[in-house]
C-alpha positions as a Markdown table, in Angstrom:
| # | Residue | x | y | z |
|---|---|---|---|---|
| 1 | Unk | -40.2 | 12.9 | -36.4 |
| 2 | Unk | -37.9 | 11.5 | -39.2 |
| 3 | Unk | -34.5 | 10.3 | -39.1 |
| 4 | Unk | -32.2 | 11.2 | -42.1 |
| 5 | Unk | -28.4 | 11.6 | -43.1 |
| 6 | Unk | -27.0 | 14.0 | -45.1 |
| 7 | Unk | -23.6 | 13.2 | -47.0 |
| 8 | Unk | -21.2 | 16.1 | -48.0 |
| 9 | Unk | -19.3 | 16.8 | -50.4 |
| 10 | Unk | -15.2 | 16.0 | -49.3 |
| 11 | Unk | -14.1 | 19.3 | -49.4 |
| 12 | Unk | -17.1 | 20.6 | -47.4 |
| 13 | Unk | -14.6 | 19.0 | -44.2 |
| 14 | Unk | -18.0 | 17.8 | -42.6 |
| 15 | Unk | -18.6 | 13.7 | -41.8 |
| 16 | Unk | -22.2 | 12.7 | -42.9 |
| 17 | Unk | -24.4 | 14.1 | -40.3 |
| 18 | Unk | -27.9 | 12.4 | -38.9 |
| 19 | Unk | -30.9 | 15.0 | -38.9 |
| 20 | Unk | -34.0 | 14.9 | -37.1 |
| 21 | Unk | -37.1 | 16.5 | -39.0 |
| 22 | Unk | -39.7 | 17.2 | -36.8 |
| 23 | Unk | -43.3 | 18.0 | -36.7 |
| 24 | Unk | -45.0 | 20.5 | -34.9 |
| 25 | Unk | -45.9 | 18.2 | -32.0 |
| 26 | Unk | -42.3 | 16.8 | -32.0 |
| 27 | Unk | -41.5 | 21.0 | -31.8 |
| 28 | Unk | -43.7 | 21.9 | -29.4 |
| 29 | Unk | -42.8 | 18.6 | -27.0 |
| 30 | Unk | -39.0 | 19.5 | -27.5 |
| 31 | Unk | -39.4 | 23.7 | -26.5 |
| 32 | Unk | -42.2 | 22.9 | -23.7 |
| 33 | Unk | -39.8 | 24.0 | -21.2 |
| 34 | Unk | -38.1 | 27.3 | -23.3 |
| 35 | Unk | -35.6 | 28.6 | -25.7 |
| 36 | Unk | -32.7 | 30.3 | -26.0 |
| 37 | Unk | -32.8 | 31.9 | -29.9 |
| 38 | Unk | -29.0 | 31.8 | -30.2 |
| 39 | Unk | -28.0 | 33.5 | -34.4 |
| 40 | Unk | -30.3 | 33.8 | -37.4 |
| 41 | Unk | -28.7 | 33.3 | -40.9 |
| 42 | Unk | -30.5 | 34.8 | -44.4 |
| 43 | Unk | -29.6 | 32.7 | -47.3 |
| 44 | Unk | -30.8 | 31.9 | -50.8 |
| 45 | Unk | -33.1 | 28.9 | -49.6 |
| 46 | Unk | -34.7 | 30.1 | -46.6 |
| 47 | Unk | -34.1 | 32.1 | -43.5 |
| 48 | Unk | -32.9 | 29.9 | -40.6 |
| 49 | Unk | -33.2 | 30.3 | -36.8 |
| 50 | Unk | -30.6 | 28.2 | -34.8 |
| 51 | Unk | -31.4 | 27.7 | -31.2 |
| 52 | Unk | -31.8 | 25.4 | -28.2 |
| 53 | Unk | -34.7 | 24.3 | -26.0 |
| 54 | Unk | -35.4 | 22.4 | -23.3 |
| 55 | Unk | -38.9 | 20.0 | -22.7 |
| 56 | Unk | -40.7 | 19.5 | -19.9 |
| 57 | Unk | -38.4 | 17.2 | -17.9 |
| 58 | Unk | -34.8 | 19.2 | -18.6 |
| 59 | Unk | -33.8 | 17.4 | -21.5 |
| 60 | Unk | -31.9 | 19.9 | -24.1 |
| 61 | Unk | -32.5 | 19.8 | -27.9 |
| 62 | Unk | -30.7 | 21.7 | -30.8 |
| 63 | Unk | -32.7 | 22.8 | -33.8 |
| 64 | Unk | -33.1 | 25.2 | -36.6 |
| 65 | Unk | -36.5 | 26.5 | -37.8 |
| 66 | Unk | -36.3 | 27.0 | -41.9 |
| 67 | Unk | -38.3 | 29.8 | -42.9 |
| 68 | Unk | -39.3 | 30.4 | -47.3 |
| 69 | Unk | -40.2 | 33.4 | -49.0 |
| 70 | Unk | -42.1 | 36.1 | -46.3 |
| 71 | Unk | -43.8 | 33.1 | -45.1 |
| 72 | Unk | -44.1 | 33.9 | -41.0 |
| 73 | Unk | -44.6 | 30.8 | -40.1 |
| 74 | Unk | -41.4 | 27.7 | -40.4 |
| 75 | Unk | -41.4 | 25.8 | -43.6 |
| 76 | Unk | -39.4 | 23.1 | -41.4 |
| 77 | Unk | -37.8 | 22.5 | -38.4 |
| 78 | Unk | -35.2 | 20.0 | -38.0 |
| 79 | Unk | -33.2 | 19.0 | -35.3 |
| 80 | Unk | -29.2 | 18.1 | -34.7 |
| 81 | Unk | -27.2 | 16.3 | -32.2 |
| 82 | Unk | -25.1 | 19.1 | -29.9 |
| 83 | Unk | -21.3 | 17.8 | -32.1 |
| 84 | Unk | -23.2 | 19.0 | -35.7 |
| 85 | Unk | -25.1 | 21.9 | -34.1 |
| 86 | Unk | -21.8 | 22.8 | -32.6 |
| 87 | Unk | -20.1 | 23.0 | -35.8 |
| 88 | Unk | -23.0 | 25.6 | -37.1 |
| 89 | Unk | -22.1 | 27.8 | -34.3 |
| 90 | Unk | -18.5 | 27.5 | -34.6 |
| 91 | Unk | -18.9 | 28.6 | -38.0 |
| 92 | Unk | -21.2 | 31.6 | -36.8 |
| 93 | Unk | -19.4 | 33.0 | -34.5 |
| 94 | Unk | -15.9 | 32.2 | -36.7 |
| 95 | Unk | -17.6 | 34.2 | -39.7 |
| 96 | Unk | -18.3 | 37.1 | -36.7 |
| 97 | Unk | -13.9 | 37.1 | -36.1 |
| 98 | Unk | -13.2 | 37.3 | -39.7 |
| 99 | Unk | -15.5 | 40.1 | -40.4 |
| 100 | Unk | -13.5 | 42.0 | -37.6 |
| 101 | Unk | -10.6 | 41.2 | -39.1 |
| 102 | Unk | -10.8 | 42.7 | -42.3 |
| 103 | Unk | -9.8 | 46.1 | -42.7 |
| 104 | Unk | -12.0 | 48.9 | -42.6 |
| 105 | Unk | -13.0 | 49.8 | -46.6 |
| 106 | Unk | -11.6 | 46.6 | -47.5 |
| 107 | Unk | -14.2 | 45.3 | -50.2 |
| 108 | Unk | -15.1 | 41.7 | -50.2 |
| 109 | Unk | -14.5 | 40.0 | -53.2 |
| 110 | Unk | -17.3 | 37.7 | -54.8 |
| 111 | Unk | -14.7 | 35.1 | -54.6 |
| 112 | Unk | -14.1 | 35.5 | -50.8 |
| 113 | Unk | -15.8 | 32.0 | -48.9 |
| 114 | Unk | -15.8 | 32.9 | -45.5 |
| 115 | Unk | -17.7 | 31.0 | -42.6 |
| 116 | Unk | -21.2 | 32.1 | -43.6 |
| 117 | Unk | -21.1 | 30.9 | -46.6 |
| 118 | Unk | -19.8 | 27.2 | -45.4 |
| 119 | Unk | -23.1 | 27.4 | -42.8 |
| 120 | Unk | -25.5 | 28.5 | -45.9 |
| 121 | Unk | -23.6 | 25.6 | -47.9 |
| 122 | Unk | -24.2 | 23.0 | -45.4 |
| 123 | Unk | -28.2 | 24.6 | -44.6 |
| 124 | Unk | -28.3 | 23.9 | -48.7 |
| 125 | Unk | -27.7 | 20.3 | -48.8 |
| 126 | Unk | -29.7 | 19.8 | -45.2 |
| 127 | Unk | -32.6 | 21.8 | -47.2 |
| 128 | Unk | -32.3 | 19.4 | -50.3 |
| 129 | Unk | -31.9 | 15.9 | -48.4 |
| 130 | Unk | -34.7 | 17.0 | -46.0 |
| 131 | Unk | -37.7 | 18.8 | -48.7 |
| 132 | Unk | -39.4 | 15.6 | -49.4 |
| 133 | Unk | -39.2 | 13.8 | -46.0 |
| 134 | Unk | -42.2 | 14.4 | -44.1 |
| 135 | Unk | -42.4 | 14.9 | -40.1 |
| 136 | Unk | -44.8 | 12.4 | -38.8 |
């Protein structure tokens, strides 16, 4: 496992966060005990898995498995403390409210930002700090 930050931009509204990458061992020591697959999210830079697990003596972890191109198996898997993860799934399930809220037919601009697109914003710049740090 490696230890990185990532800085955001200001605007982005997000304090520099500390993210684990981890290797398959780290993986399969963290999700010895199970998972709960909690939202999926499809952007330009991979397709992401967010869930939680638990290893063999209760302790929980919160991680995201990146997946490239049609590629079945992860590309990366990096892990978050619960206040980061937190904010993913705020935005997830905030992104889930505003889609109710629009009204039926109502098109959505190209210029329209809405949550999903602040979580595939933040995955970007996770991606790009974390492509050329490898999991020991």
């Amino acid at each position: 496992m490696k230890t990185f930050k990532v800085q955001f931009h200001q605007e982005d509204q997000i304090e520099t966060m500390t993210v684990q990458k981890l290797s398959e061992d780290d993986f399969n020591n963290r999700t010895e005990g199970g998972t709960r697959h909690l939202f999926e999210l499809d952007t330009n830079v991979g397709f992401f898995i967010f869930f939680d697990a638990v290893d063999k003596d209760g302790s929980e972890s919160y991680m995201v498995l990146q997946y490239e191109d049609e590629s079945e198996d992860p590309s990366a898997c990096y892990g978050f403390d619960l206040r980061d993860f937190y904010q993913f799934t705020a935005l997830y399930l905030n992104d889930l409210e505003f889609q109710d809220e629009r009204v039926e037919g109502e098109d959505e601009g190209e210029d329209t930002y809405t949550p999903i697109h602040h979580l595939a914003h933040l995955m970007y710049h996770i991606v790009e700090e974390g492509k050329n740090i490898e999991a020991e």
